[in-house]
PDB file of N, H, CA, C and O in Angstrom:
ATOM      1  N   UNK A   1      98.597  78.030  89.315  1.00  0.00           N
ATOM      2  CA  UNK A   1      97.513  78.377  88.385  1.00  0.00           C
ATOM      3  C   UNK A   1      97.407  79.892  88.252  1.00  0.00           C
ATOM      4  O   UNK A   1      97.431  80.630  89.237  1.00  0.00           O
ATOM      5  N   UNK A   2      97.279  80.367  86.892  1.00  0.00           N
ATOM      6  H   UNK A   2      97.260  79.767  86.092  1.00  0.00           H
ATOM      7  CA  UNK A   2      96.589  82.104  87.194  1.00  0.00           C
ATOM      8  C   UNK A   2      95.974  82.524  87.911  1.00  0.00           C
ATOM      9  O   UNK A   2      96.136  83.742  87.997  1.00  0.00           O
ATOM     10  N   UNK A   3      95.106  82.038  88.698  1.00  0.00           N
ATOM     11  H   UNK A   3      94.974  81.049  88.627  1.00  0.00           H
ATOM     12  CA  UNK A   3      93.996  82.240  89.263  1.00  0.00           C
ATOM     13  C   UNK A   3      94.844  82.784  90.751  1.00  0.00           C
ATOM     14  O   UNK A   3      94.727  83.925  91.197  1.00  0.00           O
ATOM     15  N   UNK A   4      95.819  81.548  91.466  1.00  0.00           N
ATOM     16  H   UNK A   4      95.914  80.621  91.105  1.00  0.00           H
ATOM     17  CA  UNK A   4      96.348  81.657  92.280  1.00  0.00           C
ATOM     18  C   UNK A   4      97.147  82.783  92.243  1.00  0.00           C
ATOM     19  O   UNK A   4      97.146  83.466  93.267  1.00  0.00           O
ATOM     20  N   UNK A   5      98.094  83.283  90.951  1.00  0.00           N
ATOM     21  H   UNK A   5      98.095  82.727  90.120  1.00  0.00           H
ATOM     22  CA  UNK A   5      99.035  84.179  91.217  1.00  0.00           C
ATOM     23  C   UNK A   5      98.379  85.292  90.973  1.00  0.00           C
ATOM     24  O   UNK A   5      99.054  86.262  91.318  1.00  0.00           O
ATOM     25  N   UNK A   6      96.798  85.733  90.285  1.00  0.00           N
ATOM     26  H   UNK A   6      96.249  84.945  90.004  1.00  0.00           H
ATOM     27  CA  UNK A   6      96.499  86.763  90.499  1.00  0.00           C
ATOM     28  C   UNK A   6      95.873  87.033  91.518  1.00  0.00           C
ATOM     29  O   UNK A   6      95.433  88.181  91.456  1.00  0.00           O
ATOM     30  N   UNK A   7      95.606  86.488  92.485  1.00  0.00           N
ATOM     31  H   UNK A   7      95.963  85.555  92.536  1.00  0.00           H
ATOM     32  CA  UNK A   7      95.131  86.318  94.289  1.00  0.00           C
ATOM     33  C   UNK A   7      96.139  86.733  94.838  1.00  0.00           C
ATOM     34  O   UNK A   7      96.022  87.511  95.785  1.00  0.00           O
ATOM     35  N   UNK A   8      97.463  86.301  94.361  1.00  0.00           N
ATOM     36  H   UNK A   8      97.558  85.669  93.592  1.00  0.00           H
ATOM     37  CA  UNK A   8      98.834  86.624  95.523  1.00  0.00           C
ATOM     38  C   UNK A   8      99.249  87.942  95.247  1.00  0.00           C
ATOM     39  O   UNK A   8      99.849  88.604  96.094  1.00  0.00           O
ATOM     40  N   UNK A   9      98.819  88.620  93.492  1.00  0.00           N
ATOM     41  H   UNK A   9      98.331  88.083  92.804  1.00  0.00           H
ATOM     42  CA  UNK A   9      99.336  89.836  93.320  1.00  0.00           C
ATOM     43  C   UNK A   9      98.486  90.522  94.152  1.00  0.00           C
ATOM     44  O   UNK A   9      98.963  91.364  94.913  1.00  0.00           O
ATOM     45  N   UNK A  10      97.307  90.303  94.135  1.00  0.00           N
ATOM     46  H   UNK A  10      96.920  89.619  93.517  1.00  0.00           H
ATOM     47  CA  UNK A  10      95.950  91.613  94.711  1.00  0.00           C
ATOM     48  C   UNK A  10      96.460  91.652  96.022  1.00  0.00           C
ATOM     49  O   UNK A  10      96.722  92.717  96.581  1.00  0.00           O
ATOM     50  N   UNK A  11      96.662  90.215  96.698  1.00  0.00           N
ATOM     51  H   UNK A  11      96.450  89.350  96.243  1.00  0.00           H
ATOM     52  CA  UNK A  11      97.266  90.699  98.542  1.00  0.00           C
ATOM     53  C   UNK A  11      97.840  91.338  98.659  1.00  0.00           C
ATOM     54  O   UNK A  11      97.627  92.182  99.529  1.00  0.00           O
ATOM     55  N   UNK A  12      99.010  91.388  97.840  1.00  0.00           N
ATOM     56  H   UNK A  12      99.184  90.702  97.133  1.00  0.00           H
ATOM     57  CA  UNK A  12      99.966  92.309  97.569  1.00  0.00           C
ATOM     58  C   UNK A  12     100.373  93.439  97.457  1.00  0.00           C
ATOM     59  O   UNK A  12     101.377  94.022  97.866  1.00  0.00           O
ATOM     60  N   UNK A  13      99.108  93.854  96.583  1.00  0.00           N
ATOM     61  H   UNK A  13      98.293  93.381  96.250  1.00  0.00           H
ATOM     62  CA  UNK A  13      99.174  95.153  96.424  1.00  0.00           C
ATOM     63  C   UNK A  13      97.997  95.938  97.460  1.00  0.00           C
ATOM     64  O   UNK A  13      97.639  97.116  97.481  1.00  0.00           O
ATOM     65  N   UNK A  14      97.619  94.902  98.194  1.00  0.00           N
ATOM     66  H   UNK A  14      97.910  93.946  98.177  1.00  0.00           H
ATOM     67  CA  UNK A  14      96.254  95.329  99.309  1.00  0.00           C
ATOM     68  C   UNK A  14      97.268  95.265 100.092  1.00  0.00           C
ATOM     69  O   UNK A  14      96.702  95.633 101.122  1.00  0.00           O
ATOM     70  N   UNK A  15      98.400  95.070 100.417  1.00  0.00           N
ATOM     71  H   UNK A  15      98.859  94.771  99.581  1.00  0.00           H
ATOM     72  CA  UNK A  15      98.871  95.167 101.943  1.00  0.00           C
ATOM     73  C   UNK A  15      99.113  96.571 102.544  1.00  0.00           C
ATOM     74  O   UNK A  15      98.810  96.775 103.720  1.00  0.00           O
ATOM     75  N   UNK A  16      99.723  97.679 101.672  1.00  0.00           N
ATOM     76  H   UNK A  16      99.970  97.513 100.717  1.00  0.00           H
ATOM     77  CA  UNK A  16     100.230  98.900 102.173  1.00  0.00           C
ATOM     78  C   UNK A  16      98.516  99.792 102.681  1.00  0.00           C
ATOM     79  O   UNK A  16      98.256 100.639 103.535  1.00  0.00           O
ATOM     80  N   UNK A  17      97.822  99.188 101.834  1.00  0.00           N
ATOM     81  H   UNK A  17      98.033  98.499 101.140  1.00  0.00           H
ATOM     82  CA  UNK A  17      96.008  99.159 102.533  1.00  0.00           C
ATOM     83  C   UNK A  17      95.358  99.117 103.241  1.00  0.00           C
ATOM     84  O   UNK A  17      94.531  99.964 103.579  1.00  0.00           O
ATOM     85  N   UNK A  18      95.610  97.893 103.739  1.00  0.00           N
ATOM     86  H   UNK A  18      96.282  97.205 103.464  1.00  0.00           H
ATOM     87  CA  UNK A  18      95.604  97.185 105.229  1.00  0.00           C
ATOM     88  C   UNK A  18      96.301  97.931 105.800  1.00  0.00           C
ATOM     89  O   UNK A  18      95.680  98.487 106.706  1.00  0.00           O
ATOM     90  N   UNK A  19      97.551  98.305 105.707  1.00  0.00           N
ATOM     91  H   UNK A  19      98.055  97.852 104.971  1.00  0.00           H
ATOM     92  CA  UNK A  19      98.398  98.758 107.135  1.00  0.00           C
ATOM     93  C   UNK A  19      97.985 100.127 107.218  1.00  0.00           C
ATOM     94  O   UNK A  19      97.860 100.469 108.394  1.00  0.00           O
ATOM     95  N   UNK A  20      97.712 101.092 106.338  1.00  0.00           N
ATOM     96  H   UNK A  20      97.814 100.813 105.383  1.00  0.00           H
ATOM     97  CA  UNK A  20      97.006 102.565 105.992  1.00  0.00           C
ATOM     98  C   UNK A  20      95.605 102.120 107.268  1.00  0.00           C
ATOM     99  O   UNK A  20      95.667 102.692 108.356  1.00  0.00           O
ATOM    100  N   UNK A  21      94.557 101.219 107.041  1.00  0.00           N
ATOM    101  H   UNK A  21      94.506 100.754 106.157  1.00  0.00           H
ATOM    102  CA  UNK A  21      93.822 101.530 107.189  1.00  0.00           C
ATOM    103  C   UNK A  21      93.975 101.036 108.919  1.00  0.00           C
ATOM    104  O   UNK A  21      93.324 101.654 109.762  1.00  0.00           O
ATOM    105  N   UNK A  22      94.989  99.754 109.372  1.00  0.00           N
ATOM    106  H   UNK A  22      95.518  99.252 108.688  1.00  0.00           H
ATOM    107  CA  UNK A  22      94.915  99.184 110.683  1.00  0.00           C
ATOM    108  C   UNK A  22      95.784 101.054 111.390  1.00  0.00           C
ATOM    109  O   UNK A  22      95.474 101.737 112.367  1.00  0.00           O
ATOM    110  N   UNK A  23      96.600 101.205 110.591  1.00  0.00           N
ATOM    111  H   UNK A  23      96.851 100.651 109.797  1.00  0.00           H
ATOM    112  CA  UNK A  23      96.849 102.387 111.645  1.00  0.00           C
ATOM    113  C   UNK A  23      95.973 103.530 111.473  1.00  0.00           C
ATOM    114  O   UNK A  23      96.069 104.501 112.224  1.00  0.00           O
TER     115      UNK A  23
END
């Protein structure tokens, strides 16, 4: 569904985010 693949893009582009912010 769209819904789903625009959820998988945002993780996506939140991951280098996450790792910025865990280190």
């Amino acid at each position: 569904s769209p819904d789903a693949a625009a959820i998988l893009r945002m993780r996506t582009a939140a991951q280098p985010y996450q790792t910025a912010i865990a280190v």
